[in-house]
ROVOSE-155759 format. One record per residue: residue in one letter; x, y, z of N, C-alpha, C in turn. Coordinates in steps of 0.001 Angstrom, whole numbers, padded with zeros to 6 digits, always signed. Example, Ala and Ser with C-alpha at 12.3 -4.5 7.8 and 13.67 -1.06 7.14 Angstrom:
<atoms>
A+013190-005690+007800+012300-004500+007800+013200-003300+007800/S+012850-002250+007080+013670-001060+007140+012900+000030+007870/
</atoms>
This chain:
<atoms>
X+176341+083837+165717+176465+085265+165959+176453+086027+164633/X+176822+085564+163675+176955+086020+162122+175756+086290+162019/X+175146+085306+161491+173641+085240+161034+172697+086024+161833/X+173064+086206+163084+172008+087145+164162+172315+088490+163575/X+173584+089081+163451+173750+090325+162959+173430+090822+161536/X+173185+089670+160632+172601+089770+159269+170838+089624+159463/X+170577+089103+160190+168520+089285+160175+168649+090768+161251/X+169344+091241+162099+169084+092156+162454+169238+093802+161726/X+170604+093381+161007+170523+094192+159906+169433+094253+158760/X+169153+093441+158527+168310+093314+157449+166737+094128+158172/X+166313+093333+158991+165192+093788+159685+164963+095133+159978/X+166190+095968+160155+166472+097236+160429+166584+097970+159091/X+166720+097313+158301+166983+098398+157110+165550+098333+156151/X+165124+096704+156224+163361+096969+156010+162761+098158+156391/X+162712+097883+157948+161734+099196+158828+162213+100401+158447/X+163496+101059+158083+164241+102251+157613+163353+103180+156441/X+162694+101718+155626+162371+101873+153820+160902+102275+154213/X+160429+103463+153307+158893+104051+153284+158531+103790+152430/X+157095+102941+152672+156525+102542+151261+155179+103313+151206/X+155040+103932+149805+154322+104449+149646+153134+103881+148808/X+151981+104361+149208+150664+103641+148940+149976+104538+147471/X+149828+103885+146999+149059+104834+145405+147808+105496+146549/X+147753+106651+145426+146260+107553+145769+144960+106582+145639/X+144785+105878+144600+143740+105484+144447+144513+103599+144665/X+144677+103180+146015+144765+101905+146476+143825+101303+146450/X+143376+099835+145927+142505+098829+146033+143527+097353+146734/X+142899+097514+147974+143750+096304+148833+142969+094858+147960/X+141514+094762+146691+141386+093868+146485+141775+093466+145009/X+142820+094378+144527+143138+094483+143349+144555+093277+142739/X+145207+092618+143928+146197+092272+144368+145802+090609+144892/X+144447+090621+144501+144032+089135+144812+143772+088364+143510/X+144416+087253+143282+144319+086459+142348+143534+084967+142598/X+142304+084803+141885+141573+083796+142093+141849+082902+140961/X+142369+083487+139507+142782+082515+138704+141466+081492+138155/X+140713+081870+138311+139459+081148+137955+138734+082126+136676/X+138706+080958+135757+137956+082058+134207+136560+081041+134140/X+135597+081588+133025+134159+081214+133121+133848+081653+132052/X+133085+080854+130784+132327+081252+130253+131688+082747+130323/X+131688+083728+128754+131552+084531+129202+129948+084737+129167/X+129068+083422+129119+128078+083953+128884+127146+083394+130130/X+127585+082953+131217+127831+082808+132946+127775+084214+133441/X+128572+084935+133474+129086+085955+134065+129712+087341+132831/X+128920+088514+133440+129134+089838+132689+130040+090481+132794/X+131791+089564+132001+132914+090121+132342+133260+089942+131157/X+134152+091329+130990+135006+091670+129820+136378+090546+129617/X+137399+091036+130930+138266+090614+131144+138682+089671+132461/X+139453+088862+132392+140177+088025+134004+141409+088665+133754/X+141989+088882+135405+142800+089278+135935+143434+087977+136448/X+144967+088056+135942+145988+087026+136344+146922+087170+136937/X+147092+087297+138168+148596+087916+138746+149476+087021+138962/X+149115+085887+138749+150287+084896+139035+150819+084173+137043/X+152156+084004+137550+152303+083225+136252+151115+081662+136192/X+150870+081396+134604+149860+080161+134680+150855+079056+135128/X+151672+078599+135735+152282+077301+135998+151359+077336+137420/X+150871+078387+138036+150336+078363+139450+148545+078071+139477/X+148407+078373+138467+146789+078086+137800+146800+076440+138109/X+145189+076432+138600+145082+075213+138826+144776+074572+137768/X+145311+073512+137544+145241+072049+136825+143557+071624+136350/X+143116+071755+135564+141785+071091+135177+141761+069584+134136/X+141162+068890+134664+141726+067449+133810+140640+067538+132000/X+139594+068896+132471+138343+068545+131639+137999+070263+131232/X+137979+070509+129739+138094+071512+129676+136464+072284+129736/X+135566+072690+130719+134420+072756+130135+133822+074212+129901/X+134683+074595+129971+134223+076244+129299+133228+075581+127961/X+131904+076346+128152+131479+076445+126484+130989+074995+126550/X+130703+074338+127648+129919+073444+127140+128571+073297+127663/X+127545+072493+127167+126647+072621+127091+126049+071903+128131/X+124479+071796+128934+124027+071330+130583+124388+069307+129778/X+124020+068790+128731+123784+067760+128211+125339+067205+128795/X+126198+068002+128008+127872+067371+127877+128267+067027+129799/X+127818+068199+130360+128029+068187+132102+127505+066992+132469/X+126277+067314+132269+125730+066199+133281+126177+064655+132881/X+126296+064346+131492+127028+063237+130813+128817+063076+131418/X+129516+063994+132146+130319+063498+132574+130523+063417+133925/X+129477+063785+134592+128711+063758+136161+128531+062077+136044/X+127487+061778+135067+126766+060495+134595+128306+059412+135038/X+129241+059531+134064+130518+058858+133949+131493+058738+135129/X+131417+059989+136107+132222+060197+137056+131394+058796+138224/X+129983+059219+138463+129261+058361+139375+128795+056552+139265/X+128548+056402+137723+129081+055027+137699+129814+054105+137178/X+131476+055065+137043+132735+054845+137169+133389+054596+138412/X+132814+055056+139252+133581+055111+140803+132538+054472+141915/X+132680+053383+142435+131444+053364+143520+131187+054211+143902/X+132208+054958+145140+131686+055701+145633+132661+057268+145144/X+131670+058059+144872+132257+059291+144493+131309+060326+145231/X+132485+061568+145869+131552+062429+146526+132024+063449+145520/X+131557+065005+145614+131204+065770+144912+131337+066803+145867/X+132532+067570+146235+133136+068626+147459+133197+069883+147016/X+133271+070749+148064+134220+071566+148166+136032+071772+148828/X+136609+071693+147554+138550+071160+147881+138632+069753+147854/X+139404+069649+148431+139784+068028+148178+139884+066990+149300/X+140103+066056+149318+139913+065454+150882+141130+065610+152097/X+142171+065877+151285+143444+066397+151918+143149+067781+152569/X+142199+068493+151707+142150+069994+151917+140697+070218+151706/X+139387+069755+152617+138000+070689+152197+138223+071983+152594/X+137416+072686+151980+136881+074055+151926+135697+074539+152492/X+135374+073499+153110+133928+073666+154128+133424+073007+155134/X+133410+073422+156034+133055+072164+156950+132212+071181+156873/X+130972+071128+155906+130288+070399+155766+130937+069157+154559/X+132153+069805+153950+132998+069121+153180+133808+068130+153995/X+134525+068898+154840+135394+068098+155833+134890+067090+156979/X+133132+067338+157210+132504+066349+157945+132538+064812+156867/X+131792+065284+155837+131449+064180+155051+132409+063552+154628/X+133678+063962+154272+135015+063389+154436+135605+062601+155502/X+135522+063129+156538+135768+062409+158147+135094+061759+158230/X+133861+061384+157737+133010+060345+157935+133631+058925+157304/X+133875+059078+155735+134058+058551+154836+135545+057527+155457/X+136067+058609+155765+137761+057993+156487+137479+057337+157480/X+136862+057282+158886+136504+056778+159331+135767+055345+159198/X+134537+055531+158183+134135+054254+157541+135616+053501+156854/X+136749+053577+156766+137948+053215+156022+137545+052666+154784/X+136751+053743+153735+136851+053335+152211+137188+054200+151015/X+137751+053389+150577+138580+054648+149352+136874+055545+148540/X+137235+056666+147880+136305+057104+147095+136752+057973+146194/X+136189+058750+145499+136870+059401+144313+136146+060786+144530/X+136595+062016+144164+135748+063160+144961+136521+064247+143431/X+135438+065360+143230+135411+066604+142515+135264+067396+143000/X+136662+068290+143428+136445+069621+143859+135671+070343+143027/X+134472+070782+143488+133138+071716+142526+133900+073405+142595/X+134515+073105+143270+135172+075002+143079+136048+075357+142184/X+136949+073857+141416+137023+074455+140214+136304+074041+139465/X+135319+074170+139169+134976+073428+138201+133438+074254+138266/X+133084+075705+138197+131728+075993+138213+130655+075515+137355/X+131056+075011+136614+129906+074241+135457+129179+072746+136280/X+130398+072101+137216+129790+070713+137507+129201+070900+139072/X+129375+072447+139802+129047+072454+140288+127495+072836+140527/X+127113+073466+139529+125921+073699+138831+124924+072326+138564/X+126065+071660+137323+125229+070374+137161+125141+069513+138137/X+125771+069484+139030+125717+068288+140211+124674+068205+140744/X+123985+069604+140895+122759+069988+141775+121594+069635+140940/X+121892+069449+139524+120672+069226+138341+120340+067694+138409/X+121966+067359+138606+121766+065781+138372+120896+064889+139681/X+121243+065324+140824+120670+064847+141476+119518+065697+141957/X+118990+066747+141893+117741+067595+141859+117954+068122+143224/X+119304+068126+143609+119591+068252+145436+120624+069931+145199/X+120226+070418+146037+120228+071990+146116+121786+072346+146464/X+122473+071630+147453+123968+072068+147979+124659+070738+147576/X+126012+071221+148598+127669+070534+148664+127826+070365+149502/X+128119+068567+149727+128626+067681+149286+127753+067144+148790/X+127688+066150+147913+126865+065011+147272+127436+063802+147049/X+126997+062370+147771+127725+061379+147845+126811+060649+147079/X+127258+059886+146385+126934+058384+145409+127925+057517+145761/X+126815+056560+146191+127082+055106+146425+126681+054024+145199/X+127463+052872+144461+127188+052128+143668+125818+052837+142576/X+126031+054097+142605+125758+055153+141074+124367+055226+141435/X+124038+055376+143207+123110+056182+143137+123239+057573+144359/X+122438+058303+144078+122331+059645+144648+121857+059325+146748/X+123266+059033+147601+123094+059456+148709+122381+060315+149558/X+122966+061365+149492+122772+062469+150011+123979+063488+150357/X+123372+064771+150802+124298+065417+151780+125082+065243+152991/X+125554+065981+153659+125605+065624+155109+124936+065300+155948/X+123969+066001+156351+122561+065250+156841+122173+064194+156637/X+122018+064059+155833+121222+062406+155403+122725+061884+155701/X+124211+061830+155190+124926+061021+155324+125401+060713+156870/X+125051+061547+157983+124918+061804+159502+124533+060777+160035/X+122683+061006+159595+121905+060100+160086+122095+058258+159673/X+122844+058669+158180+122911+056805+157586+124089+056244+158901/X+124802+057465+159223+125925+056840+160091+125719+056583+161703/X+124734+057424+162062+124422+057242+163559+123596+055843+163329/X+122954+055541+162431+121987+054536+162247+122106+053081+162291/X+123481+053007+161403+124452+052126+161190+124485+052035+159443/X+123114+051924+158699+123288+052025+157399+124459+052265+156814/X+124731+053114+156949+126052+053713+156231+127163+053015+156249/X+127492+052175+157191+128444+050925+157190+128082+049664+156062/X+126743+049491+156049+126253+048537+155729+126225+048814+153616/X+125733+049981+153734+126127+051163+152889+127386+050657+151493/X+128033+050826+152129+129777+050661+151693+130530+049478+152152/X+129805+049255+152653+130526+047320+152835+130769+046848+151316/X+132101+046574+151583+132587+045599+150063+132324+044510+149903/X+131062+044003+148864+130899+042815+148617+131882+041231+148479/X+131988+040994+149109+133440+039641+148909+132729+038693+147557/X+133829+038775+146600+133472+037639+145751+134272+036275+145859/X+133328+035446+146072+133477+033775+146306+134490+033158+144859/
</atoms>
């Protein structure tokens, strides 16, 4: 009974309070993407940060300012470092696209580990990803460090059966 009379108070004295809106309001002024870029990418003076940086996402690889050679050389490293590495949008816990979250569900389903680069932070590798393999969108899967495909092609390897056959772990004798 306490606590009911304290959210009702409270709730009531919110709605009481008038908030007033600036003359010149921008409802998109108040959005923080936290994402910076080379400034010679994009024709911006300044980034806007509204959050403290402890909330900025984490980058393991700093590539502002580097060059298509240095990218694609750690594209090169990512793909035959990892059998299988896909190349997303978000992460596999969390895609950002459905065509992300298919090729993921696929992958889980097949039950095999893989290693994956969210391309949304990372606008430089998302760029080079498309160079490296000469393939236009996202996702991009490599198998034993070569160039899969998209969803489509990774669809069809799976209705087919390939795609099992694909990622089958070699047993060593």
């Amino acid at each position: 009974m306490f606590s009911r009379s304290i959210i009702i108070r409270g709730a009531r004295s919110l709605a009481s309070q008038q908030h007033k809106i600036p003359e010149k309001f921008n409802p998109l002024s108040a959005v923080s993407t936290n994402l910076t870029a080379p400034q010679s990418l994009f024709d911006t003076t300044t980034t806007r940060h509204f959050s403290h940086d402890d909330f900025a996402p984490q980058k393991k690889h700093n590539l502002e300012n580097s060059n298509d050679s240095e990218i694609l050389s750690l594209i090169d490293s990512h793909v035959k470092s990892n059998r299988i590495m896909l190349y997303m949008k978000g992460s596999p816990s969390q895609p950002m696209c459905g065509f992300s979250a298919n090729i993921v569900q696929i992958l889980k389903n097949q039950g095999v580990d893989f290693a994956s680069v969210n391309v949304l932070d990372y606008p430089e590798v998302r760029e080079g990803v498309k160079k490296y393999a000469q393939w236009p969108t996202i996702p991009q899967l490599y198998v034993d460090g070569e160039f899969v495909g998209g969803l489509d092609i990774v669809k069809d390897l799976e209705d087919s059966g390939e795609l099992s056959e694909m990622l089958k772990v070699e047993k060593k004798d």
